[in-house]
C-alpha positions as CSV (number, residue, x, y, z in Angstrom):
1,X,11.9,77.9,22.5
2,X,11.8,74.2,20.3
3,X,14.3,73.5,23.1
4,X,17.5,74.9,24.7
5,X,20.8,74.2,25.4
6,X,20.1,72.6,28.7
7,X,18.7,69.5,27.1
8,X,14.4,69.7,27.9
9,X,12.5,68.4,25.5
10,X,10.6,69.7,23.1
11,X,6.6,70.4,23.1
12,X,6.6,68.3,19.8
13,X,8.3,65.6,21.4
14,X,6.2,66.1,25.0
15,X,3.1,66.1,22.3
16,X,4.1,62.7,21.0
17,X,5.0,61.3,24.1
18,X,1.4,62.0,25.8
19,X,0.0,60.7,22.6
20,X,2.2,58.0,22.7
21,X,1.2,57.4,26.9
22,X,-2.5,57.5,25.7
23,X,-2.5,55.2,23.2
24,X,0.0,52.3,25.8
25,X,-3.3,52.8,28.1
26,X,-6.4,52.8,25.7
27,X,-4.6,49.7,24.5
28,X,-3.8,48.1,28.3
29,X,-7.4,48.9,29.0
30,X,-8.8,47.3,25.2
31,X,-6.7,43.8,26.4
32,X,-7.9,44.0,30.1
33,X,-11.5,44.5,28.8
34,X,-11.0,41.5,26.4
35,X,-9.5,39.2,28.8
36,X,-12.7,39.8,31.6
37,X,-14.9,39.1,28.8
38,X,-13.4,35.9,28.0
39,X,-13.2,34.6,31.8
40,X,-16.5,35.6,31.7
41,X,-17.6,33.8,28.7
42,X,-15.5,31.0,30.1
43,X,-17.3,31.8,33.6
44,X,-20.9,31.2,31.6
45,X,-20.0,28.4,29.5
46,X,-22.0,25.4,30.6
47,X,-20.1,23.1,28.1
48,X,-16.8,23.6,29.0
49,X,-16.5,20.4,31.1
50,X,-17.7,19.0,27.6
51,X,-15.4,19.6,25.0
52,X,-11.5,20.3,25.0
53,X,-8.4,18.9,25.3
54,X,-9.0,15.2,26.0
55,X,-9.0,13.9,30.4
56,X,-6.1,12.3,31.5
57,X,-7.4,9.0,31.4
58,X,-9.0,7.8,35.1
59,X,-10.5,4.0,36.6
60,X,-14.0,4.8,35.3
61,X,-12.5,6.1,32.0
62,X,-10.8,2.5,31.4
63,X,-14.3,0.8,31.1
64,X,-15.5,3.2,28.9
65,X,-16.8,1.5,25.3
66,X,-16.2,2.0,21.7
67,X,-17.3,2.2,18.7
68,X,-16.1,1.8,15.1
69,X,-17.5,4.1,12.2
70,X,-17.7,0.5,10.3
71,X,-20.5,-0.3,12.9
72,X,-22.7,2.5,12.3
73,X,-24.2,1.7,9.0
74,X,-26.4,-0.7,11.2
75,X,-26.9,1.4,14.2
76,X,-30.3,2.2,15.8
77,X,-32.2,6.0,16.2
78,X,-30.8,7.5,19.2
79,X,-28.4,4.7,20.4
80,X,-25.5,6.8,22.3
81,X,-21.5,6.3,20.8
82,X,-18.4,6.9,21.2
83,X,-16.1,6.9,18.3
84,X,-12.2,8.0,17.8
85,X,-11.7,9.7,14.4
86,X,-9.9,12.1,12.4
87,X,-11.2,15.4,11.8
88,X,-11.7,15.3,7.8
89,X,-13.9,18.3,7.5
90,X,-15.2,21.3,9.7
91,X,-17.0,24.1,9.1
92,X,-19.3,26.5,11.1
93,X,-22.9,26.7,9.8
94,X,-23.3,29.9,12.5
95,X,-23.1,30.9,15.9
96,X,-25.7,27.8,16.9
97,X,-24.2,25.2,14.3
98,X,-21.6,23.2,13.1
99,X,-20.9,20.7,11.0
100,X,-17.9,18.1,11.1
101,X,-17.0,14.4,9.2
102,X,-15.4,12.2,11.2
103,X,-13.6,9.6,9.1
104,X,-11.8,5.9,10.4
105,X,-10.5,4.2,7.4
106,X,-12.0,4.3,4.9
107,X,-15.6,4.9,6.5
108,X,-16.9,8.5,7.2
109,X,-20.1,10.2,8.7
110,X,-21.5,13.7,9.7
111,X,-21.2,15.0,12.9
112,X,-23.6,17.5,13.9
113,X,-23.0,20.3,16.8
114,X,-26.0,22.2,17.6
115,X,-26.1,24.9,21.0
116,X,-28.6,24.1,23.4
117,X,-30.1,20.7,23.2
118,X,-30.2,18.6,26.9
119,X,-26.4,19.1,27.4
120,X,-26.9,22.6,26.9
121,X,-24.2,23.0,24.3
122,X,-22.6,26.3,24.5
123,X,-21.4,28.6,21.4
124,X,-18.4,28.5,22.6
125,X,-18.2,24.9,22.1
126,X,-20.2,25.3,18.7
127,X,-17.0,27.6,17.6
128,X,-14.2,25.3,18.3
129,X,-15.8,22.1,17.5
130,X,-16.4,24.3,13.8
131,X,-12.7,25.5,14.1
132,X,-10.4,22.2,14.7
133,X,-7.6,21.2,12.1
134,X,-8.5,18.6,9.4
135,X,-6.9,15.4,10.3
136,X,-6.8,15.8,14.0
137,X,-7.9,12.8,15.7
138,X,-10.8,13.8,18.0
139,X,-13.1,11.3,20.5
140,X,-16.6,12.2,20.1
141,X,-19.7,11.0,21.8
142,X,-22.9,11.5,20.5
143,X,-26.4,10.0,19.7
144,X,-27.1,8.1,16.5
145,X,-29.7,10.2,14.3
146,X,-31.2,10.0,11.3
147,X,-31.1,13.3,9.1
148,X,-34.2,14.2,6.9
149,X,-32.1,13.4,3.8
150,X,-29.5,11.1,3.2
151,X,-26.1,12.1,3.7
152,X,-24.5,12.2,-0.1
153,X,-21.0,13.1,0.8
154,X,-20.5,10.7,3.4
155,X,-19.9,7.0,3.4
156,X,-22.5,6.1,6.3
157,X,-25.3,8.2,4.6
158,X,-28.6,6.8,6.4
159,X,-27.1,8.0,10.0
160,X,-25.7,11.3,11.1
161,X,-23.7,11.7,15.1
162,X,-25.5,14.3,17.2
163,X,-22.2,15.2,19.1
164,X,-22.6,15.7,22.6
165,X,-18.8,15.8,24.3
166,X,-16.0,16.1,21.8
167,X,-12.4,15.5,22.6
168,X,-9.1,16.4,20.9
169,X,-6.6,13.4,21.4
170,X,-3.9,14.3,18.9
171,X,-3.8,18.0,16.7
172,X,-2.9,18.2,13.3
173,X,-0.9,21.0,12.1
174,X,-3.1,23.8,10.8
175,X,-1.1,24.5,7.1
176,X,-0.8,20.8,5.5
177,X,2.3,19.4,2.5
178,X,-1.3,17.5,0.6
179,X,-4.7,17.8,1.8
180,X,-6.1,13.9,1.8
181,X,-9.4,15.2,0.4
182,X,-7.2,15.8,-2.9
183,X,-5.2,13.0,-2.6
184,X,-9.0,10.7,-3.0
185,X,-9.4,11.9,-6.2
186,X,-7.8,9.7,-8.7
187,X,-4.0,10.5,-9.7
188,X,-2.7,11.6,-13.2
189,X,-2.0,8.4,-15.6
190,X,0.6,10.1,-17.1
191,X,4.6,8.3,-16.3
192,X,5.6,12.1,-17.3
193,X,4.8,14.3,-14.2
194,X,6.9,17.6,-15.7
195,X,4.0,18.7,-17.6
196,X,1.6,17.8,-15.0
197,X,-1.6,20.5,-14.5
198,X,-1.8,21.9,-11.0
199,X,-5.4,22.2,-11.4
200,X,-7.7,19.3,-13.1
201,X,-10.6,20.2,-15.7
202,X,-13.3,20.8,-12.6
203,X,-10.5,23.4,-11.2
204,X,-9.5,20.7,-8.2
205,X,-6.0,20.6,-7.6
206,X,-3.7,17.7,-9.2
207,X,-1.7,15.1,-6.4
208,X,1.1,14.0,-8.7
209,X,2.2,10.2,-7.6
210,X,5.6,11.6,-6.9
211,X,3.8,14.2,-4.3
212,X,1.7,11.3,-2.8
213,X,4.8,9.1,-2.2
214,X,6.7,12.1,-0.7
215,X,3.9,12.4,1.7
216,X,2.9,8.7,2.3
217,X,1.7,9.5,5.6
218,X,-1.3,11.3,4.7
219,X,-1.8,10.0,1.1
220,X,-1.8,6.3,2.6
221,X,-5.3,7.5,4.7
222,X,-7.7,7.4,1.8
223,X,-10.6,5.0,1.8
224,X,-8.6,3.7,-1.4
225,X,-5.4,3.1,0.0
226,X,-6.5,1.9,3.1
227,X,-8.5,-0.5,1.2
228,X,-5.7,-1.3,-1.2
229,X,-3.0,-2.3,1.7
230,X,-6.1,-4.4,3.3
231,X,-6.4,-6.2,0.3
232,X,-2.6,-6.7,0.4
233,X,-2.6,-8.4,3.1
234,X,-5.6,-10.4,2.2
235,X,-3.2,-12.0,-0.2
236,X,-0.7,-12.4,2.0
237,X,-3.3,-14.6,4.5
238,X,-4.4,-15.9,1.2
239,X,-1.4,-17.1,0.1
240,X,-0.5,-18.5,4.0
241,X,-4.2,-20.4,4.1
242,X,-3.3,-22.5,1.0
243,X,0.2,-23.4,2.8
244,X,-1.0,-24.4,5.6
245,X,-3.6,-26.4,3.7
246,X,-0.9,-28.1,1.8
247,X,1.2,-29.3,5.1
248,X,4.1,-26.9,3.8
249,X,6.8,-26.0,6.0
250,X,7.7,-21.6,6.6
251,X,11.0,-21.0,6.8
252,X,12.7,-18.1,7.2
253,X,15.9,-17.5,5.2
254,X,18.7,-14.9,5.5
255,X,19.1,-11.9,3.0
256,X,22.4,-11.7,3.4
257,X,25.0,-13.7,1.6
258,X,29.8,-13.6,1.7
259,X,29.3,-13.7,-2.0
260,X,27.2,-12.3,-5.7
261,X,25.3,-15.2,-6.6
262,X,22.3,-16.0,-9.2
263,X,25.6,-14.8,-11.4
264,X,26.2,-11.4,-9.6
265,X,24.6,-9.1,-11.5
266,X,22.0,-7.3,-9.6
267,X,23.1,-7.5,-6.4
268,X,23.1,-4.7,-3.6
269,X,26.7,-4.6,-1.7
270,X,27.4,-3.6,1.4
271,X,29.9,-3.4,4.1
272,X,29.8,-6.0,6.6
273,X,32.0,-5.4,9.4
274,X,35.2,-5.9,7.7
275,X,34.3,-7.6,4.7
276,X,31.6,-7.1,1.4
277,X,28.3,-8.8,2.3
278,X,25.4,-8.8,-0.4
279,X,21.6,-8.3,0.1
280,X,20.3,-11.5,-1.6
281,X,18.2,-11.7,-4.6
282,X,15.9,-14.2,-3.9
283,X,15.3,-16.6,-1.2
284,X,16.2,-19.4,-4.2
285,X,19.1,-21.4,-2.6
286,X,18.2,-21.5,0.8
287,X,14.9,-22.9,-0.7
288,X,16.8,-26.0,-2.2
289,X,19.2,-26.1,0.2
290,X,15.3,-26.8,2.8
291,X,14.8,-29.7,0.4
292,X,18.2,-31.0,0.8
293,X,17.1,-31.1,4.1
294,X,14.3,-33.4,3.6
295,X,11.8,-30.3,4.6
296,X,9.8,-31.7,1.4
297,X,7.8,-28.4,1.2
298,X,8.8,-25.1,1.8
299,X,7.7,-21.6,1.9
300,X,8.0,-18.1,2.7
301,X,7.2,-14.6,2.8
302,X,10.4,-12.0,2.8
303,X,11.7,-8.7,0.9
304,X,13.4,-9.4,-1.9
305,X,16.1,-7.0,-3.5
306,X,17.4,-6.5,-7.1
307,X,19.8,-3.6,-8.0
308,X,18.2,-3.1,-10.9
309,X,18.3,0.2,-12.6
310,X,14.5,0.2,-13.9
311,X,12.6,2.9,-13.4
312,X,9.3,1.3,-15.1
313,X,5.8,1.2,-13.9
314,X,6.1,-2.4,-12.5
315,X,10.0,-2.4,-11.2
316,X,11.0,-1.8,-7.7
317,X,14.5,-2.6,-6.2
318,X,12.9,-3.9,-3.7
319,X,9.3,-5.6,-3.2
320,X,7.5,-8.5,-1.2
321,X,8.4,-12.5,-2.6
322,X,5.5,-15.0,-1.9
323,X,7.9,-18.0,-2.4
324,X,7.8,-21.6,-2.8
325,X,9.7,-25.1,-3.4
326,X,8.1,-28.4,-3.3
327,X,9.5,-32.3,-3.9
328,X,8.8,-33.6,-7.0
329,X,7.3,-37.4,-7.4
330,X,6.9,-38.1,-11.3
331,X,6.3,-35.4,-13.5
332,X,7.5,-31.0,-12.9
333,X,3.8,-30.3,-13.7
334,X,3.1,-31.3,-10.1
335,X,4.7,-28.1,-9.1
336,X,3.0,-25.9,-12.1
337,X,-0.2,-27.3,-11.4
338,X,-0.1,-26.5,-7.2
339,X,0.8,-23.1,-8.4
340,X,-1.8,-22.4,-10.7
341,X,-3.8,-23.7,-8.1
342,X,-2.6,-21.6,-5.6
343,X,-3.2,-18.4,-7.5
344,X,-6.7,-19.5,-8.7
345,X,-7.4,-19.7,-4.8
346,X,-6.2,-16.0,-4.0
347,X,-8.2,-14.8,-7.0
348,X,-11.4,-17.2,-6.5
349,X,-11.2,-15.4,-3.0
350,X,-10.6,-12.1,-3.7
351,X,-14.0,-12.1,-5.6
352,X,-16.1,-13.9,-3.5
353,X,-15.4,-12.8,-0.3
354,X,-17.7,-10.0,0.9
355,X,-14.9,-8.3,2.7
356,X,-12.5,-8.8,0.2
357,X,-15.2,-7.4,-2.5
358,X,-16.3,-4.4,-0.8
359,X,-12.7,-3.0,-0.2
360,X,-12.6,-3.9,-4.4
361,X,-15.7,-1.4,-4.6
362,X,-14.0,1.3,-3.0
363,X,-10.7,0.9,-5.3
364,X,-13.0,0.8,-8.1
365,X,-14.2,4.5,-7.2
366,X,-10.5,5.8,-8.0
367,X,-9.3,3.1,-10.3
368,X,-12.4,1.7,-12.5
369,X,-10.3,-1.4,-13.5
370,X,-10.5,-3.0,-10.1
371,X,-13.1,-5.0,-10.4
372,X,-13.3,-6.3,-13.9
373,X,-10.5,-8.8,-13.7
374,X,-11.4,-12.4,-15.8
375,X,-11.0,-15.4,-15.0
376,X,-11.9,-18.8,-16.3
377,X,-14.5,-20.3,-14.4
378,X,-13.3,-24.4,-13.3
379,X,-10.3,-25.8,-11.1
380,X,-7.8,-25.1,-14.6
381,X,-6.0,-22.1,-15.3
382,X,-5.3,-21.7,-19.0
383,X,-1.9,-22.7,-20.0
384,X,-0.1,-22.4,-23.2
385,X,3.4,-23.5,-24.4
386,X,6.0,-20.9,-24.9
387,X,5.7,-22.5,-29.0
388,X,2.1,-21.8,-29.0
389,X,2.2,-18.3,-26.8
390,X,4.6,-17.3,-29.8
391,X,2.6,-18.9,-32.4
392,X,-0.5,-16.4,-31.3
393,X,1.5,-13.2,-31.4
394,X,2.3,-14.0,-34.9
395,X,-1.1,-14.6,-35.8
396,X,-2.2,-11.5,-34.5
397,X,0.3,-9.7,-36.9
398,X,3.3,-9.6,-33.5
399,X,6.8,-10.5,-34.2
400,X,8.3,-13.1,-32.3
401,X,11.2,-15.4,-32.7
402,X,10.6,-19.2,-31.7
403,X,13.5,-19.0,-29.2
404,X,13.7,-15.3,-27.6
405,X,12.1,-14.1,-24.4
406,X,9.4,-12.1,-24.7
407,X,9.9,-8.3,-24.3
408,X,7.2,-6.8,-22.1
409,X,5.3,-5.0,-25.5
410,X,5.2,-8.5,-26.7
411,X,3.8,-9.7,-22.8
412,X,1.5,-7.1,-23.0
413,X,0.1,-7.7,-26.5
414,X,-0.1,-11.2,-25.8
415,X,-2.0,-10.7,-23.3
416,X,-4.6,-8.5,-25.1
417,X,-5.5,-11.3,-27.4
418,X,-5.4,-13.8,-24.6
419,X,-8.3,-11.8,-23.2
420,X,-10.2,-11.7,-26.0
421,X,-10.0,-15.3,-27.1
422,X,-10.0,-16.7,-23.8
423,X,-11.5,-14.5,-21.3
424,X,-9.2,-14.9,-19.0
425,X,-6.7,-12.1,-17.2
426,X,-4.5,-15.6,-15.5
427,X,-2.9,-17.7,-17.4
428,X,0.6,-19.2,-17.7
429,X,3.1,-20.1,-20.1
430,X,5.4,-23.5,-20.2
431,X,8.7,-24.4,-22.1
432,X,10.7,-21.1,-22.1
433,X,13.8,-21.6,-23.9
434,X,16.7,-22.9,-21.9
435,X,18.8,-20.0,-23.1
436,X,16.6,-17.5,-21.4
437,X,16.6,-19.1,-17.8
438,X,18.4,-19.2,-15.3
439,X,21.5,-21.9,-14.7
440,X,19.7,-23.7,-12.2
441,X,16.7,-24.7,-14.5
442,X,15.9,-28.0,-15.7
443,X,16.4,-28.5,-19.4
444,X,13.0,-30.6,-21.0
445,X,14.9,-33.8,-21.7
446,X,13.2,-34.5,-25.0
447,X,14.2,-31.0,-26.5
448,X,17.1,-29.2,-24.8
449,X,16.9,-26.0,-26.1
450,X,13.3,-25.8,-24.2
451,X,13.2,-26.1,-20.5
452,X,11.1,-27.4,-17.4
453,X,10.2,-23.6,-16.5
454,X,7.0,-21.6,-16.5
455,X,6.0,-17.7,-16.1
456,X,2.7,-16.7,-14.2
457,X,0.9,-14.0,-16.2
458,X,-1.9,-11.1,-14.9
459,X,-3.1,-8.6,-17.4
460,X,-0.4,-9.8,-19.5
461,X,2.0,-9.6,-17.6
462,X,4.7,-11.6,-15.3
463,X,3.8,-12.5,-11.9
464,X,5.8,-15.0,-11.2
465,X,9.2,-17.0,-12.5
466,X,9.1,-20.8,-11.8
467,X,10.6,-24.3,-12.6
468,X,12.0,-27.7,-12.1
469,X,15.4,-27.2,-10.4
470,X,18.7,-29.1,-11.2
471,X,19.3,-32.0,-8.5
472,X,22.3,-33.6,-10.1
473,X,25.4,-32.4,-9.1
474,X,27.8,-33.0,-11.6
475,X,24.8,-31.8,-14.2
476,X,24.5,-28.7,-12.1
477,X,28.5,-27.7,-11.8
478,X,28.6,-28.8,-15.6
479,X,25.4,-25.9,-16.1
480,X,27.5,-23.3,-14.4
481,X,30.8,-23.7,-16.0
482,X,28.7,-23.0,-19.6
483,X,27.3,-20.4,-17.9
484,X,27.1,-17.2,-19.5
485,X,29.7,-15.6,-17.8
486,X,30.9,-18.9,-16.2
487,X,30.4,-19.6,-12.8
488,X,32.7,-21.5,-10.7
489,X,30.3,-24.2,-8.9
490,X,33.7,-24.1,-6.2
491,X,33.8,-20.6,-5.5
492,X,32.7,-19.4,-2.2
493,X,29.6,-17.9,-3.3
494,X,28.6,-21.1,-4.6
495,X,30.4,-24.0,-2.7
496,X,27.8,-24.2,-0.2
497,X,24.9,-24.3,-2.6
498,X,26.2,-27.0,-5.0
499,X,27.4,-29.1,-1.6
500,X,23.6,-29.5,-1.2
501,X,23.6,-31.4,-4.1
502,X,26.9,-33.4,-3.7
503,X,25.2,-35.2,-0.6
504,X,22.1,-36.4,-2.5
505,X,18.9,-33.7,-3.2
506,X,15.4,-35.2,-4.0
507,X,14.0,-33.6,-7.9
508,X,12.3,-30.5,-6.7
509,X,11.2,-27.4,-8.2
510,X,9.1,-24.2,-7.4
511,X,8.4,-20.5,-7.6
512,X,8.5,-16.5,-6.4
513,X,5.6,-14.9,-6.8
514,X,5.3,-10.9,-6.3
515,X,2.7,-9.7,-3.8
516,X,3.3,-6.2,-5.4
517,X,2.8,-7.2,-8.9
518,X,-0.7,-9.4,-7.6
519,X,-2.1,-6.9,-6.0
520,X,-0.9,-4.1,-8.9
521,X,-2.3,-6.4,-12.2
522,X,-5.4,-7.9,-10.0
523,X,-7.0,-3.5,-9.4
524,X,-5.7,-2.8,-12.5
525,X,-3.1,-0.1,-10.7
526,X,-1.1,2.3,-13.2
527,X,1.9,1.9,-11.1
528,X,3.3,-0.6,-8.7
529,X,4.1,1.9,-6.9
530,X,0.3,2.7,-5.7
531,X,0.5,-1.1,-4.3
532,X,3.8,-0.5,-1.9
533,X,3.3,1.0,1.3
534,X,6.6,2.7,1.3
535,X,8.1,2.0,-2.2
536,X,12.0,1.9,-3.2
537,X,12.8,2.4,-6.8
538,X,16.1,3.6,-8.2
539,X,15.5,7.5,-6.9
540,X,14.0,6.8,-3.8
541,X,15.1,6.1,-0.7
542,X,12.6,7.7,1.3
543,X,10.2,7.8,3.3
C-alpha cells in the first residue's frame, strides 16, 4: 500500500527521507573534513605568528621604528623597514607569489611576498597577503631591494619591499562607492556632467567631480590631491611668513554679527537664541575697527561666507579669506604696493622651493597647467589703471565702457592679452570707478567718479578686492546715506562701526584675498571646487 489509513509513511517518502539523512551526513562529514584540514594547515603554518590581524601593542612594541615611503627613494640594498600604508593594489602571482603597492600620500612602492625565504614564508600567508581589500591600511616590514628593472607603475621605482611580517591595522570594506585608482586619472572638463561617458576613450571608467565630491574621503587620497591641499597650506604659511616679517598683528574676529551689513545682501541668517544673527561676510569692520584701536597692522586667516546664489566654477558660499588692513602714512599705494608684494612672495616661493615644486610636478600629471604659471621676473608686479585695462580690451576688438565693472568674459579676455603682451599671469588693476565699490571706499580726490581701490588678478581673474578705506566720519555717514539702497550709518547694524570713526581713526586701507581662488588660478584648476577640501556651493551641504 502508498500508505493507510493509520497514518505510516509512505516508501517514497521513507525513500526521500534516507536520501535526505545521507546527504545531512556526506555533508557533516565534507565540513568536518574541511575544518581538520584547515587546523591542520593552520597547525603547519610556520608564518602565522607573522602576518594577521595587527598585536595589541606591548613595552617592546612602543620602541619600535618607522619609516615613511617618502624616505625610501634614498634607502640602501637590504636595509630592514617598517612602513604603515594603505593597501592600493593586490594581486596573487601564484601559490608562492604575491604582489602588493603600498601607497602613503602621494608616494607608492611594490611590495613583494615570496614563500620560503629565511622567515620561511608560508602559502598561507602568500594568499592573504594577495587577498587583502584595497585601501586597508596595513604595517609591513620588510627588506629594501632592488628589482632587476625599474618599477614603472610605482612612484619609488629604483627600490622594491621584500615583505617579511605584514599587519592589518584598519580593513577597508571589500565593494567600494569610487575606486581611488580611478579617481587619479584626470576628471572630465566639462561644467555639464548629464552627458558625462561612464567609460573614457581607453575604456577606464569616468569620476565625474560631482562623484569625487560626494566621496571626498577617498577621492581626497590621490597623490594629486594630497599634493594640492599641501600646497594649500603652503600658502597659508606663506602668506603668515610675510606677516610676521612685516610686525603685523593676527586677530581673530567674530563671524557673527545682531545685524545685515556691507548693505545686507548676501548674507546667511540664522537663529540666535531668540533673536536673527548673521554669518558675516567679511572680516572688513572688525579690521578697521583693529585700527581704531591703534593695532596699526592687522591680519587674519578665517572662513568667509556669501549667500550667493552662483553656481560658477570659481564661486563658493563659503571659502578661506587671507585678510589684511594696514595704517596709511602718505600715499594708499603704500597698501597696494605691500600687497603686490605679498603675493609676489607666495608665488616667487611656490616656484622655487623644492618641496613646494615637486608637489607642482605631481599636480601637473592630472592638470598640465600647473606648472606653467608667468610671472614677471623683478620686485614689481605689473599694474595698470582701470582707464588703461579698458583701453586694452578695446584695442583688442573687446567692448568696454570707461566706467562699468568688468564682467568676468571681459576679466578673462583681458587677461589673455595681458599674457601675451606682458608675460605675466599676476597683475593688478587701480582706479575702479567709485560707482562699482563698495561705500566704504575712498574716492581718488582728483577725479571722484574713480576711486582709491584695486583688484588682484591670476589667469585673468580676481583674487583679491582692495582699497583705501573712509576714515572721516561725517564723510563716511554722508557715503552711506547716498548709498544705493541707503544705509542708515545709526542703525544698529552700523552704529558700532561708524562709532569707530566718531572717536578719531588713522587713514588706513587693505585687502581679502582668497586662498581658494590662489591656489585654483596658480595649478591652473578647472574648478574651485578641486582646491576646497570639503566645498559648499549653493547645492551642497555635504560632506
Amino acid at each position: 500500500e502508498e500508505g493507510g489509513e493509520s497514518g505510516a509513511p509512505s516508501k517514497n517518502a521513507l525513500k526521500k527521507a534516507n536520501k535526505e539523512k545521507e546527504k545531512a551526513e556526506k555533508a557533516a562529514k565534507r565540513q568536518e573534513l574541511e575544518r581538520a584540514q584547515k587546523e591542520q594547515a593552520e597547525a603547519n603554518d610556520t608564518s602565522r605568528h607573522l602576518y594577521g590581524l595587527i598585536p595589541p601593542p606591548s613595552e617592546s612594541s612602543a620602541k619600535q621604528e618607522f619609516s615613511e615611503l617618502a624616505q625610501l627613494y634614498d634607502a640602501k640594498e637590504d636595509q630592514e623597514v617598517t612602513v604603515d600604508a594603505r593597501i592600493h593594489n593586490a594581486r596573487v602571482q601564484s601559490a608562492k607569489l604575491a604582489f602588493l603597492v603600498l601607497r602613503e600620500e602621494a608616494h607608492t612602492i611594490q611590495a613583494v611576498i615570496a614563500e620560503g625565504g629565511p622567515n620561511k614564508i608560508s602559502r598561507q600567508m602568500v594568499k592573504w597577503c594577495g587577498g587583502i581589500n584595497s585601501e586597508s591600511i596595513v604595517r609591513a616590514t620588510g627588506l629594501v631591494k632592488q628589482p632587476k628593472e625599474p618599477v614603472t607603475s610605482t612612484s619609488i621605482s629604483d627600490f622594491e619591499l621584500h615583505v617579511e611580517k605584514l599587519y592589518m591595522i584598519s580593513e577597508a570594506a571589500q565593494m567600494l562607492p569610487v575606486q581611488v585608482k580611478d579617481c587619479m586619472r584626470a576628471p572630465p572638463m566639462s561644467d555639464d556632467t548629464k552627458d558625462e561617458p561612464e567609460l573614457d576613450s581607453q575604456g577606464l571608467p569616468v569620476v565625474s567631480l560631482n562623484a569625487r565630491l560626494n566621496n571626498r574621503v577617498l577621492d581626497g587620497r590621490t597623490a594629486a590631491n594630497q599634493a594640492i591641499f599641501q600646497l594649500q597650506s603652503g600658502i597659508s604659511n606663506l602668506f603668515i611668513e610675510f606677516m610676521n616679517q612685516n610686525r603685523f598683528t593676527w586677530i581673530n574676529s567674530s563671524r557673527l554679527a545682531g545685524a545685515a551689513t556691507e548693505g545686507g545682501a548676501g548674507v546667511f541668517e540664522i537663529k540666535y537664541f531668540d533673536t536673527k544673527a548673521y554669518l558675516t561676510q567679511s572680516p572688513q569692520f572688525f579690521k578697521q575697527m583693529a585700527i581704531a584701536m591703534d593695532m596699526k597692522r592687522v591680519c587674519e586667516i578665517g572662513p568667509v561666507f556669501r549667500a550667493e546664489n552662483s553656481n560658477t566654477h570659481r564661486h563658493l558660499t563659503e571659502f578661506t579669506g587671507l585678510d589684511f588692513e594696514m595704517v596709511i602714512k602718505n600715499d594708499y599705494h603704500e597698501v597696494l604696493s605691500f600687497g603686490e608684494k605679498l603675493m609676489l612672495y607666495i608665488i616667487r616661493n611656490l616656484q622655487e622651493r623644492a618641496e613646494f615644486k615637486r608637489l607642482t610636478k605631481v599636480v601637473e600629471q592630472v592638470f598640465p597647467g600647473a606648472g606653467d604659471f608667468k610671472v614677471p621676473s623683478g620686485d614689481e608686479a605689473l599694474r595698470l589703471k582701470f582707464a588703461d585695462a579698458i583701453k586694452l580690451l578695446k584695442e583688442n576688438n573687446i567692448e568696454a565702457e570707461e566706467y562699468d565693472d568688468l564682467s568676468t568674459t571681459q576679466e578673462k579676455a583681458l587677461g589673455r592679452v595681458i599674457r601675451e603682451k606682458y608675460s605675466t599671469d599676476f597683475y593688478t588693476i587701480d582706479k575702479y570707478p567709485s560707482a562699482v565699490r563698495p561705500f566704504y571706499t575712498m574716492p581718488d580726490p582728483s577725479n571722484p567718479k574713480l576711486s582709491n581701490s584695486y583688484d588682484f588678478f591670476m589667469r585673468g581673474q580676481e583674487i583679491m578686492s582692495g582699497a583705501q578705506r573712509i576714515h572721516d566720519y561725517n564723510q563716511l555717514c554722508e557715503r552711506m546715506r547716498k548709498n544705493d539702497p541707503p544705509l542708515d550709518p545709526l542703525s544698529e547694524g552700523f552704529r558700532h562701526y561708524t562709532d569707530a570713526f566718531k572717536y578719531g581713526c588713522a587713514p588706513h586701507g587693505g585687502g581679502g584675498l582668497g586662498l581658494n581662488r590662489i591656489l585654483q588660478f596658480y595649478l591652473g584648476l578647472p574648478d574651485i571646487r578641486f582646491a576646497t577640501l570639503f566645498p559648499r556651493d549653493p547645492g551642497r551641504l555635504a560632506p
